[in-house]
C-alpha positions as a Markdown table, in Angstrom:
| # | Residue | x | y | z |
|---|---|---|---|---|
| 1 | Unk | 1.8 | -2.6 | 28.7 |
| 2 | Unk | 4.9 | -4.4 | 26.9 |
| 3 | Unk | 7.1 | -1.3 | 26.7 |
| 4 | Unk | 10.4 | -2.2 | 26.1 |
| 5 | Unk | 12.7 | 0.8 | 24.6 |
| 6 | Unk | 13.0 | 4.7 | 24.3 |
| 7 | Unk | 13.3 | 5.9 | 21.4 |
| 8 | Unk | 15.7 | 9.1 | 20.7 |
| 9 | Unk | 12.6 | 11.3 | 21.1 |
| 10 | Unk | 12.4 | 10.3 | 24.9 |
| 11 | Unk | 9.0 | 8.5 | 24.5 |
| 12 | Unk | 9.0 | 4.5 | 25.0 |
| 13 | Unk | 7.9 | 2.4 | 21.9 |
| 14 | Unk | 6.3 | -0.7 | 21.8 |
| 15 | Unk | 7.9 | -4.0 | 21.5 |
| 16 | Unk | 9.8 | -3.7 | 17.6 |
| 17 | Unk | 9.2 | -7.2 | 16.8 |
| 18 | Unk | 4.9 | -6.4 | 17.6 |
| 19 | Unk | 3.5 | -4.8 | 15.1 |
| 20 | Unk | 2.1 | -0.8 | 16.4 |
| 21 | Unk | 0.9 | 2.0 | 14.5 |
| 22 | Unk | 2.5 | 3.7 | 11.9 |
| 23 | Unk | 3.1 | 7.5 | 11.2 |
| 24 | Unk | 5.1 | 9.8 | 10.1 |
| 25 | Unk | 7.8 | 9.5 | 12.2 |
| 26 | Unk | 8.4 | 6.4 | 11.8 |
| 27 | Unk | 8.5 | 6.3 | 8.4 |
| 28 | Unk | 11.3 | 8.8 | 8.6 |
| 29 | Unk | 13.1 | 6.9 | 11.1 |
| 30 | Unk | 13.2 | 3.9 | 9.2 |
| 31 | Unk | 14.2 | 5.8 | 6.1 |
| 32 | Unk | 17.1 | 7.7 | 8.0 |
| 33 | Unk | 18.2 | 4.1 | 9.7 |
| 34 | Unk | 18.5 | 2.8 | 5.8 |
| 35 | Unk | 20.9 | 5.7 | 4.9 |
| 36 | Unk | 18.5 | 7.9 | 2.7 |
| 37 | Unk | 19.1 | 10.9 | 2.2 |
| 38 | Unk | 15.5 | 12.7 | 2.2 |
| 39 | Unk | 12.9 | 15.6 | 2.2 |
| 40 | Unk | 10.1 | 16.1 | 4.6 |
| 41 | Unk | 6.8 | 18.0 | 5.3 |
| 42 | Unk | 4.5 | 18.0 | 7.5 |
| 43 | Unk | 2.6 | 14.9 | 5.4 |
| 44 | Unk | 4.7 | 13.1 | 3.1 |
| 45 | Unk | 8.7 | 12.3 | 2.6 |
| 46 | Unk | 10.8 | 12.9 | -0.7 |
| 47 | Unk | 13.2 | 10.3 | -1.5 |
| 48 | Unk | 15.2 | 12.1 | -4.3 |
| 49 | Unk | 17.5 | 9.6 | -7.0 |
| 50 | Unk | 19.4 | 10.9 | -9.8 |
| 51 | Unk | 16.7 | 9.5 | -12.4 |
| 52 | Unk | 13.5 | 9.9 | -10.7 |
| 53 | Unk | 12.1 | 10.7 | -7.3 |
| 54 | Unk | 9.9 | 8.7 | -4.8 |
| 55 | Unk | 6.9 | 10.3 | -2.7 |
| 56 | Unk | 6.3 | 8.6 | 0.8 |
| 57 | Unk | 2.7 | 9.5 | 2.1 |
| 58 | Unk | -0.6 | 8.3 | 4.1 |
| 59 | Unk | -3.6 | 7.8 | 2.3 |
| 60 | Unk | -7.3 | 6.1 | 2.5 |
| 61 | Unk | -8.5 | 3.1 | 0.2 |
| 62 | Unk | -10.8 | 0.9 | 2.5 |
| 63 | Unk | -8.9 | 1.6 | 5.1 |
| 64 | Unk | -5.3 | 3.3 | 6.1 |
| 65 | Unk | -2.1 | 2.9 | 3.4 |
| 66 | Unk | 1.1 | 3.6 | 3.2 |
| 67 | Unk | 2.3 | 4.6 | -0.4 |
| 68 | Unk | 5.7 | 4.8 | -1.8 |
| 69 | Unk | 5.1 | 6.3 | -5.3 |
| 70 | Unk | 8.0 | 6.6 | -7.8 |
| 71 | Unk | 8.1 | 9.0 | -10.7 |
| 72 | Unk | 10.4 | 9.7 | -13.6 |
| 73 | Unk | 12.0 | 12.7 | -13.6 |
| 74 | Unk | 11.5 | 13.1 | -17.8 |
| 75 | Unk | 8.4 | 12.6 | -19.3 |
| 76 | Unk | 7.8 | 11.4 | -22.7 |
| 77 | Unk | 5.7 | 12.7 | -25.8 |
| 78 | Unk | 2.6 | 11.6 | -27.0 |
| 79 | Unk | 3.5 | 9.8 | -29.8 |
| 80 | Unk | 5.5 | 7.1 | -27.3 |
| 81 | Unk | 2.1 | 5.7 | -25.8 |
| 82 | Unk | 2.1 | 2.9 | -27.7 |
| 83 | Unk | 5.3 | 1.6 | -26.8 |
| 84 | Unk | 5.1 | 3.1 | -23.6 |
| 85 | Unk | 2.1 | 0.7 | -22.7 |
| 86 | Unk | 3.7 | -2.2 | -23.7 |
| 87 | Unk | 7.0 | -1.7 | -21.5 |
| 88 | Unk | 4.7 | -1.1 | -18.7 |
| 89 | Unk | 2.4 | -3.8 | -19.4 |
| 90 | Unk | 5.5 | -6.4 | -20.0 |
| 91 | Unk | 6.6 | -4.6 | -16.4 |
| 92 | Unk | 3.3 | -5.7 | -14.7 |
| 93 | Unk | 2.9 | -9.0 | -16.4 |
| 94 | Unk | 6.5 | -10.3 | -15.5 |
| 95 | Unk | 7.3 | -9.0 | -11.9 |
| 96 | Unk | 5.5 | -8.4 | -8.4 |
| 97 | Unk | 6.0 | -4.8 | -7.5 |
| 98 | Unk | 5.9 | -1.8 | -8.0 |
| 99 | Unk | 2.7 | -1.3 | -9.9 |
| 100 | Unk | 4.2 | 0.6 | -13.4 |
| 101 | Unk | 1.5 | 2.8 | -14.6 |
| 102 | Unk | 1.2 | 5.7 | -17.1 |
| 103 | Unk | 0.1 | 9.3 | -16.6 |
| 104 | Unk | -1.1 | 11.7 | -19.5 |
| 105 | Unk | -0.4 | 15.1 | -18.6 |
| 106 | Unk | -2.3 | 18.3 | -19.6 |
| 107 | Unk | 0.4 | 19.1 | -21.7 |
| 108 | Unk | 0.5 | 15.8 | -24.0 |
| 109 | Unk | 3.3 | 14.2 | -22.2 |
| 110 | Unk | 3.4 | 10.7 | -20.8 |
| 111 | Unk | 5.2 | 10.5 | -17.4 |
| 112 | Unk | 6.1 | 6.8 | -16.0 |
| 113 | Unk | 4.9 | 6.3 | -12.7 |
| 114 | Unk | 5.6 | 3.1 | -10.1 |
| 115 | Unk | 3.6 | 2.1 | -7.2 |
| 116 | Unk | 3.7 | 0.3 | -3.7 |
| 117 | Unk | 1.3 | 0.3 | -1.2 |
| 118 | Unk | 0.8 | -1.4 | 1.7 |
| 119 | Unk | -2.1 | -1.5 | 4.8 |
| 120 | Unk | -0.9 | -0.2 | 7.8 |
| 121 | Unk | -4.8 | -0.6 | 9.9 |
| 122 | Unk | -3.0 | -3.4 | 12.1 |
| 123 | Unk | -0.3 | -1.8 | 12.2 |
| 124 | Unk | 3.3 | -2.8 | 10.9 |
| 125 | Unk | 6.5 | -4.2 | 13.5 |
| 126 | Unk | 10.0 | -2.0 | 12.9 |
| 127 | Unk | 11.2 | -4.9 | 11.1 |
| 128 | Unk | 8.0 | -5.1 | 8.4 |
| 129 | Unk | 8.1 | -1.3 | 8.1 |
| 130 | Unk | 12.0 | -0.9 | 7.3 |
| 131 | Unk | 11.5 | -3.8 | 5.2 |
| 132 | Unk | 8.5 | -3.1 | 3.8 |
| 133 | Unk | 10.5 | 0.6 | 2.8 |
| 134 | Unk | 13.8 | -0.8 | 1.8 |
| 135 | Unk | 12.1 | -3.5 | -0.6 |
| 136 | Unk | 9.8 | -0.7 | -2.4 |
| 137 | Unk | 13.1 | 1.7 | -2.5 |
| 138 | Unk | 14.9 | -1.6 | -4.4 |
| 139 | Unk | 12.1 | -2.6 | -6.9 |
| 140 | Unk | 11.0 | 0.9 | -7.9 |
| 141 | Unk | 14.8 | 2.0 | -8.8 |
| 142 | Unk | 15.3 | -1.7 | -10.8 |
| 143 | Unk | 11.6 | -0.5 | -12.3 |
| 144 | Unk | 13.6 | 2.8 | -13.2 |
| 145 | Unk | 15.8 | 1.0 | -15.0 |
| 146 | Unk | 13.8 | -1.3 | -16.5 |
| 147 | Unk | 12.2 | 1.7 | -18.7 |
| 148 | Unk | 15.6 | 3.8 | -19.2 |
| 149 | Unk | 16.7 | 0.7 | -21.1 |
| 150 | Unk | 14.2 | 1.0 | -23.5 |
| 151 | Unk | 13.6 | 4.9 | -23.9 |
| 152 | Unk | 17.0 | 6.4 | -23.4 |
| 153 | Unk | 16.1 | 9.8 | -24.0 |
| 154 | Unk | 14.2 | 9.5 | -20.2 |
| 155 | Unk | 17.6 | 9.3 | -19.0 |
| 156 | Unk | 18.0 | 12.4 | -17.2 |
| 157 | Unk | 21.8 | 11.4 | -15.8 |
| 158 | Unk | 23.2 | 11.3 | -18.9 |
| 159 | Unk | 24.3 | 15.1 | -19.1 |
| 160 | Unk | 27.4 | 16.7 | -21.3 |
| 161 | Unk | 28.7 | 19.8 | -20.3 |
| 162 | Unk | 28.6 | 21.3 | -17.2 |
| 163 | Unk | 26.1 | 23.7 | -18.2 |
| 164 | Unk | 23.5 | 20.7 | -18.4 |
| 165 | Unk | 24.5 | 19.5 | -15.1 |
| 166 | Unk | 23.6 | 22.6 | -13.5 |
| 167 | Unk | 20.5 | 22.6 | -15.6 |
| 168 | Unk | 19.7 | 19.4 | -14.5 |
| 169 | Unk | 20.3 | 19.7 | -10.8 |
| 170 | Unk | 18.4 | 22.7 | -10.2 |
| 171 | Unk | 15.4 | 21.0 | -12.5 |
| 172 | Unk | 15.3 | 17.9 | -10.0 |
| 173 | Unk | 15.7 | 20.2 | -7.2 |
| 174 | Unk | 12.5 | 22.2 | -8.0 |
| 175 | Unk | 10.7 | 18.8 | -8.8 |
| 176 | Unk | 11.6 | 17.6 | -5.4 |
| 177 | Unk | 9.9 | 20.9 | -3.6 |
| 178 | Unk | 7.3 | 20.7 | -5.7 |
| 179 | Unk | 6.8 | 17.2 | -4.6 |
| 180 | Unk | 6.2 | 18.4 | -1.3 |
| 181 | Unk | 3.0 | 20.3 | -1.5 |
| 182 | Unk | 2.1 | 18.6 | -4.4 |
| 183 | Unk | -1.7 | 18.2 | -3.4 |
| 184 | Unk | -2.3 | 13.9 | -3.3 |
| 185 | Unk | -5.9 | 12.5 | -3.3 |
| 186 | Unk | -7.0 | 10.7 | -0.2 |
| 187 | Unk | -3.7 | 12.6 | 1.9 |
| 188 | Unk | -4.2 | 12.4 | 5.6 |
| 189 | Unk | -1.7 | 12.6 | 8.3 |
| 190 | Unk | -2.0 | 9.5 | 11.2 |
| 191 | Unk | -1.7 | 11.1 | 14.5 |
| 192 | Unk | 1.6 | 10.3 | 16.2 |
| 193 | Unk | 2.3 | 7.3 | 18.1 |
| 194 | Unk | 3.6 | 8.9 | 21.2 |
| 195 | Unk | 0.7 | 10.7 | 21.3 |
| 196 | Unk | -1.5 | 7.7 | 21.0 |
| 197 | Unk | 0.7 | 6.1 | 24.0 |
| 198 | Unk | 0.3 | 9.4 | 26.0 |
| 199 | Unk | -3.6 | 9.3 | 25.7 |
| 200 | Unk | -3.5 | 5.7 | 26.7 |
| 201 | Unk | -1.4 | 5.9 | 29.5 |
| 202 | Unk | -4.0 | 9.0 | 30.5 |
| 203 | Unk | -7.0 | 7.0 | 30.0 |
| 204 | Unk | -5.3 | 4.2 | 32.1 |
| 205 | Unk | -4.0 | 5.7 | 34.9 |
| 206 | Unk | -7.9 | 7.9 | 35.4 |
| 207 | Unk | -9.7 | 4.8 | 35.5 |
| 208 | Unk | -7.0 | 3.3 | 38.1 |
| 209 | Unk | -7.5 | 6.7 | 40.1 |
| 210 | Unk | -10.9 | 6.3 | 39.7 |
| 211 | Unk | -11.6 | 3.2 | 41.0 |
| 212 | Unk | -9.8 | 3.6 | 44.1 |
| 213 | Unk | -12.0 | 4.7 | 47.1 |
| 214 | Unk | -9.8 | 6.8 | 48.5 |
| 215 | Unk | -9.9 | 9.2 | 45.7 |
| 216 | Unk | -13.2 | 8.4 | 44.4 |
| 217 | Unk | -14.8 | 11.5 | 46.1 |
| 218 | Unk | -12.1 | 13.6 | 44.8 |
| 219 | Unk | -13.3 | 13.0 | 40.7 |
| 220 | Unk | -17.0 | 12.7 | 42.0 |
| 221 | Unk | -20.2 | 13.4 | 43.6 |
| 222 | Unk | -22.7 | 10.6 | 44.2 |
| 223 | Unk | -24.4 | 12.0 | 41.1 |
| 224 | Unk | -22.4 | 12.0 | 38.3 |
| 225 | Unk | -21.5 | 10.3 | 34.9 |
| 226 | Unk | -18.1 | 9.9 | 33.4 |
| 227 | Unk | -19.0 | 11.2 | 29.8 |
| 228 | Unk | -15.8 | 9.0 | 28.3 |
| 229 | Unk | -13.9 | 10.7 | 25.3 |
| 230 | Unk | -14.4 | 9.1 | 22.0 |
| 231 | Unk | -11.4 | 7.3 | 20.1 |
| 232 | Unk | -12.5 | 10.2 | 17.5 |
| 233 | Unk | -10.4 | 12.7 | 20.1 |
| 234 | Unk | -7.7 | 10.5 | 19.9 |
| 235 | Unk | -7.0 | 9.3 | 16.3 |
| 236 | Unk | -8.5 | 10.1 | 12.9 |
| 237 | Unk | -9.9 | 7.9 | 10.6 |
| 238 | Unk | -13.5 | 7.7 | 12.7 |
| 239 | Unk | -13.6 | 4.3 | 12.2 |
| 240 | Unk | -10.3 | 2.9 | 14.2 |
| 241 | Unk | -10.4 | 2.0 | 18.0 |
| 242 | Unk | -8.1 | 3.2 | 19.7 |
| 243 | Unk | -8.0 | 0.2 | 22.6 |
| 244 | Unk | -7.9 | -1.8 | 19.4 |
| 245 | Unk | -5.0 | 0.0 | 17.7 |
| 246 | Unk | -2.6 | 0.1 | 20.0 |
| 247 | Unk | -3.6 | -2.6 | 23.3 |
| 248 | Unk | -4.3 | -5.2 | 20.5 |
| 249 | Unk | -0.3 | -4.5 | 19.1 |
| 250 | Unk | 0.9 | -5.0 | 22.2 |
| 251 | Unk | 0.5 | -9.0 | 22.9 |
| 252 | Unk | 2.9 | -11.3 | 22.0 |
| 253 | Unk | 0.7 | -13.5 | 20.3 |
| 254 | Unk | 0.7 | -10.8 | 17.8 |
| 255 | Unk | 4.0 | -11.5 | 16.7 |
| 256 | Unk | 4.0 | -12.0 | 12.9 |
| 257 | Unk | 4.6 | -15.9 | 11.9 |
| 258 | Unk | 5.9 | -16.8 | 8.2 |
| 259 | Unk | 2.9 | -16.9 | 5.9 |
| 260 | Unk | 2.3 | -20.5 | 5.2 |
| 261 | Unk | -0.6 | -21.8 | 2.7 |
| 262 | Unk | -2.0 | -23.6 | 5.6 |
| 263 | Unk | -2.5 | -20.5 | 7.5 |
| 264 | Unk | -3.9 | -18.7 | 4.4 |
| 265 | Unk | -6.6 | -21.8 | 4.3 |
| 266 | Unk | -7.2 | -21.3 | 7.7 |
| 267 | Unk | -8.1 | -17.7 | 7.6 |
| 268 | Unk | -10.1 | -17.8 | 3.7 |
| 269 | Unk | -12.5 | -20.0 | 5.8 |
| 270 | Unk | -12.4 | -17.9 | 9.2 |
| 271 | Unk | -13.8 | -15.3 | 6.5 |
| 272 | Unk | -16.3 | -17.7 | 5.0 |
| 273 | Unk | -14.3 | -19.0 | 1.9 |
| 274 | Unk | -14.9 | -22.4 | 2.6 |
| 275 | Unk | -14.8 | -24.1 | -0.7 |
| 276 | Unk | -11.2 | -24.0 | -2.1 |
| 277 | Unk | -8.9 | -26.6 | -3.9 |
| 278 | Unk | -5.4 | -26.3 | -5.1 |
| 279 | Unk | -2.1 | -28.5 | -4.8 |
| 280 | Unk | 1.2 | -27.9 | -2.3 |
| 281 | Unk | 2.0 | -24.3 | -3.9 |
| 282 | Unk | -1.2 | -22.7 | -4.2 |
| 283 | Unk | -4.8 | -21.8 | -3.6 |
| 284 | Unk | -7.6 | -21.5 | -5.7 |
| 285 | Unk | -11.2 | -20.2 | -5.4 |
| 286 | Unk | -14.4 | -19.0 | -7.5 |
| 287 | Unk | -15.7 | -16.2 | -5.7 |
| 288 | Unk | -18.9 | -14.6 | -6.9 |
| 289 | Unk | -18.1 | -16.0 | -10.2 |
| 290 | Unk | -14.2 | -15.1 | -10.2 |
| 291 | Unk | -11.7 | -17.2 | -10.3 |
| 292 | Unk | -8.9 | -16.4 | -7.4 |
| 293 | Unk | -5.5 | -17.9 | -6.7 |
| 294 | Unk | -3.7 | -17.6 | -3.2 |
| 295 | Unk | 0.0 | -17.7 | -3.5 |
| 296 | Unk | 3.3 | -17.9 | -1.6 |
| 297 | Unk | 5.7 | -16.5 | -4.1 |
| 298 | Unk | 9.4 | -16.4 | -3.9 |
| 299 | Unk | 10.7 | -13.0 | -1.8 |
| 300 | Unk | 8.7 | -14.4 | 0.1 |
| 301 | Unk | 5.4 | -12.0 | -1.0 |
| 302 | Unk | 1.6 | -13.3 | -0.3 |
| 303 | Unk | 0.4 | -13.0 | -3.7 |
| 304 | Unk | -3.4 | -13.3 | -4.9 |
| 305 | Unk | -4.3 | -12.5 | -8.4 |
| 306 | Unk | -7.8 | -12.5 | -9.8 |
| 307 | Unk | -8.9 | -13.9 | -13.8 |
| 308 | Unk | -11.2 | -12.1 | -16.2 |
| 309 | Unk | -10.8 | -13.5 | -19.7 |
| 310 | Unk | -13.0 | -12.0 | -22.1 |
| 311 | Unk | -10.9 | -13.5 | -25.2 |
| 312 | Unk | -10.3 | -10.3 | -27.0 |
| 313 | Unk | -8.4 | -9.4 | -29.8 |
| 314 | Unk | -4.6 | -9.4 | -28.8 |
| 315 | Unk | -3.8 | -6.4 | -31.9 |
| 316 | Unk | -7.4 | -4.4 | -32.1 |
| 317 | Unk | -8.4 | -4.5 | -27.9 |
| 318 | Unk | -5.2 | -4.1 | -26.3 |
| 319 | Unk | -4.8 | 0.0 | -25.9 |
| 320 | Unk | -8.7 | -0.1 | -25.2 |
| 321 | Unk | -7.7 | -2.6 | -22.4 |
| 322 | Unk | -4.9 | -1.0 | -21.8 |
| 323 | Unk | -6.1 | 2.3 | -21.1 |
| 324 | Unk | -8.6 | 1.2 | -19.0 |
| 325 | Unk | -6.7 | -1.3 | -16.6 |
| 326 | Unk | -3.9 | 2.1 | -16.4 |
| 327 | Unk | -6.7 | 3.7 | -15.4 |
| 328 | Unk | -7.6 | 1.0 | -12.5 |
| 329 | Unk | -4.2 | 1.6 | -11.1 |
| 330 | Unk | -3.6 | 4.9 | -11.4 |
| 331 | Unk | -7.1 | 5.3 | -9.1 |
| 332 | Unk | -6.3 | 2.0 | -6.7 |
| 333 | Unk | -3.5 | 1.9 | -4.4 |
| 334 | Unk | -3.7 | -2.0 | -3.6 |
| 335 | Unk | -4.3 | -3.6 | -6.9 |
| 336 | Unk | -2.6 | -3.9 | -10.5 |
| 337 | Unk | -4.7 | -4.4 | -13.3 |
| 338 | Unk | -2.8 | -5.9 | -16.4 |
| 339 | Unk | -2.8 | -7.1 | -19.8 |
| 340 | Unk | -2.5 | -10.7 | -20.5 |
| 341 | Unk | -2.5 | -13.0 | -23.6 |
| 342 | Unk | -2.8 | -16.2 | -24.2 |
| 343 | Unk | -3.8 | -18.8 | -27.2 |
| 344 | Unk | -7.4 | -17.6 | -26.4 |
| 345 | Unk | -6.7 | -14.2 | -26.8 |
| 346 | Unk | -6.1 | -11.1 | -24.8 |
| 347 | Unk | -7.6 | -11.4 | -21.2 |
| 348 | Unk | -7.0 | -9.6 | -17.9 |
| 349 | Unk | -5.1 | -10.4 | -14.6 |
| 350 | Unk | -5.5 | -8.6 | -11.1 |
| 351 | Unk | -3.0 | -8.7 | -8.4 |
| 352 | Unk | -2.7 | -8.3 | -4.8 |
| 353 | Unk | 0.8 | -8.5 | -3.5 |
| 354 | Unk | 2.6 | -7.5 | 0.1 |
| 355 | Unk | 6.0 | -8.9 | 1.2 |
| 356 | Unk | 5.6 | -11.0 | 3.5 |
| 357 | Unk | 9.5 | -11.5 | 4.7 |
| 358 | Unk | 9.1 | -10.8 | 8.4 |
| 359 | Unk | 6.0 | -13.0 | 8.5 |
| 360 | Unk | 2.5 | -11.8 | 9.2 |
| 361 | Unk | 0.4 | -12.2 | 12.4 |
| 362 | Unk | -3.1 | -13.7 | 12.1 |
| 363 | Unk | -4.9 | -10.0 | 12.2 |
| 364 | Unk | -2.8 | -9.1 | 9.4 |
| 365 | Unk | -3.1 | -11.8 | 7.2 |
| 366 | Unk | -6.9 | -11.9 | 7.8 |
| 367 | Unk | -7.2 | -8.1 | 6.8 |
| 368 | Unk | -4.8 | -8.5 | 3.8 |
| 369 | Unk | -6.6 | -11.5 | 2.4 |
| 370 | Unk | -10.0 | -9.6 | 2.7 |
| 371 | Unk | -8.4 | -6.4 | 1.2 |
| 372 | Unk | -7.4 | -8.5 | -1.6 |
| 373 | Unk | -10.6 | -10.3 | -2.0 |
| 374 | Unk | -12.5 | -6.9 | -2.1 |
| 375 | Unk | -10.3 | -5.1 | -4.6 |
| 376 | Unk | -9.8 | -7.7 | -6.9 |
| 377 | Unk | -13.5 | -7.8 | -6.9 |
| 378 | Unk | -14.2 | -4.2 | -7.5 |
| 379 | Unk | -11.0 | -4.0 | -10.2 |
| 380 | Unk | -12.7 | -6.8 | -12.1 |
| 381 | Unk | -16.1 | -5.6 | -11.8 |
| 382 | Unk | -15.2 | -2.2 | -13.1 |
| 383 | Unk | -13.3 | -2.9 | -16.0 |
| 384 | Unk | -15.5 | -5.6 | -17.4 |
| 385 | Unk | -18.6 | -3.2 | -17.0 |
| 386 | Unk | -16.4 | -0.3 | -19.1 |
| 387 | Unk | -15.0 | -2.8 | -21.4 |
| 388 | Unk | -18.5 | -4.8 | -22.3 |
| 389 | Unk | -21.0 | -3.0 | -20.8 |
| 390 | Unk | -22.2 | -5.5 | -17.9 |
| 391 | Unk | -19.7 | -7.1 | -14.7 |
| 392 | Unk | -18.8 | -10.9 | -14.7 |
| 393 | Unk | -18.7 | -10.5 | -11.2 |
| 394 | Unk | -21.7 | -11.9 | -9.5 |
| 395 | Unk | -22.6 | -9.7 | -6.6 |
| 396 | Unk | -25.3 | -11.0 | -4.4 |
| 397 | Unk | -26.8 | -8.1 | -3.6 |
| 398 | Unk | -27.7 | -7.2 | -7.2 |
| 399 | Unk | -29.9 | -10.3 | -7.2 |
| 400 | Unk | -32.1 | -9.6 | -4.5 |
């Protein structure tokens, strides 16, 4: 086993450049080596800036996520939807990340929320995870900004007296504990890497003591059966192996490589997408009657974005649309639904993105590609069905 440091908890870490589990800990570690300052629980970290506050936590969505959610620390009123949907629609349209989304609150108010997410079931090097982190933290304050330059009165820095500064700081205080039990759909907590390596290391050195003669007769009697423990002892979702999750991060032909299209090719077909086209920037693909383009775009992120274009009516079908791609996204964690026009008429666009600046390895960008595949899938069939009443997606399994 490629251990290579000691971290300041006392407990040797894998290889940084080889991507290893993810928890808790070293999400806060990679926050505290950026400078943040933060909060922390015992499942989630609070990132607190002056006009809104970011939410790090765990959560499920075909498999294991790490979210960075960003929220505004004003909300505005109901009669600002309108406008309110096309910022964040102009926001989705136009950049990468963070998804911008909008949340109607019991009370009437809209808050502005911003989302990154990325899949953390292959696990994620030092370098992907800070960057991964510093990235979202960069995006979703520019995101921030983006919307306080067209509704002003969300600026919640721009106090007079010091009256309202006191106001104001112990407002974003009690946001900032709230945020902290704040209950979160889908929350879990990954058990910790060390303990991971400890139960490895256990497992290890019983079967080495176990298959030496001299102490065989010491663990057992010429009748017995090793009833081995199951990874479910060990590490929680049920599904994950843990010989898997943690041997498999430890070769170093698991070092992430840049993401080339070439590679991407490579592993659509390893998957069984065999029939694709495109030219020296991209990749295209209709799959079960979608079309799908692979991308390289500049950051460098993997992009893949799926096309529905129903043709609607850019001025009478764009809150129905709206509302129901928000709706998408404020459910998904990997995809953003959008709004798009063209001289056809209103249509939508799906998106799968992850930063891809400190490369991927080939387990990574398999898992990503069929992540986005899925989604994309599912985000298309869903609206379509709510927006028309049937899916263009053709699933095969309907037309058994």
């Amino acid at each position: 086993m490629d251990f290579t440091s000691v971290n300041d908890r006392n407990v040797p870490a894998p290889n940084t450049s080889i991507p290893f589990p993810v928890d808790l800990n070293r999400v806060t570690e990679a926050v505290d080596s950026l400078g943040y300052h933060y909060l922390s629980s015992e499942d989630r970290i609070i990132v607190p800036w002056q006009d809104h506050r970011i939410s790090m936590y765990f959560s499920h969505e075909s498999g294991q996520m790490l979210t960075i959610l960003g929220r505004t620390r004003l909300n505005l009123d109901m009669f600002a939807i309108n406008d309110a949907a096309r910022a964040v629609t102009e926001w989705n349209a136009e950049r990468i990340g963070p998804t911008a989304l909008v949340h109607l609150g019991n009370d009437g108010e809209v808050e502005l929320k911003f989302r990154t997410t990325i899949c953390i079931d292959e696990g994620l090097s030092t370098q992907q995870l800070r960057q991964f982190i510093n990235l979202s933290l960069d995006t979703t304050a520019m995101a921030v900004t983006y919307i306080l330059e067209r509704f002003s009165e969300l600026n919640f820095s721009d106090t007079g007296s010091p009256d309202d500064t006191n106001n104001a700081d112990e407002l974003s205080d009690e946001q900032d504990q709230a945020d902290l039990v704040e209950k979160i759909r889908g929350l879990y907590v990954p058990t910790p890497v060390e303990e991971l390596i400890e139960s490895l290391e256990d497992a290890e050195w019983e079967e080495s003591d176990m298959a030496d003669e001299d102490a065989e007769d010491d663990y057992l009697d010429d009748d017995s059966e090793i009833e081995w423990e199951t990874d479910d002892d060990y590490f929680e979702p049920e599904e994950v192996d843990m010989d898997e999750l943690l041997n498999g991060f430890l070769e170093d032909s698991d070092i992430p490589q840049e993401v080339t299209l070439e590679r991407i090719r490579a592993q659509l077909h390893a998957i069984g997408v065999v029939k694709t086209s495109g030219e020296d920037d991209f990749i295209i693909a209709w799959i079960n009657e979608v079309f799908l383009g692979f991308f390289v775009d500049n950051g460098p992120t993997f992009l893949v974005k799926g096309h529905w274009d129903p043709s609607m009516d850019p001025t009478r079908d764009f809150m129905k649309l709206f509302m129901m791609c928000n709706q998408w996204n404020e459910n998904s964690l990997t995809t953003k639904a959008f709004c798009h026009t063209d001289d056809k008429g209103l249509q939508v666009r799906v998106e799968f993105a992850v930063s891809v600046a400190e490369g991927l390895n080939d387990d990574q960008l398999q898992h990503n590609i069929a992540l986005s595949i899925h989604h994309i899938l599912q985000a298309i069939d869903s609206i379509s069905t709510e927006a028309t009443g049937s899916s263009t997606v053709e699933w095969p399994e309907k037309n058994r």
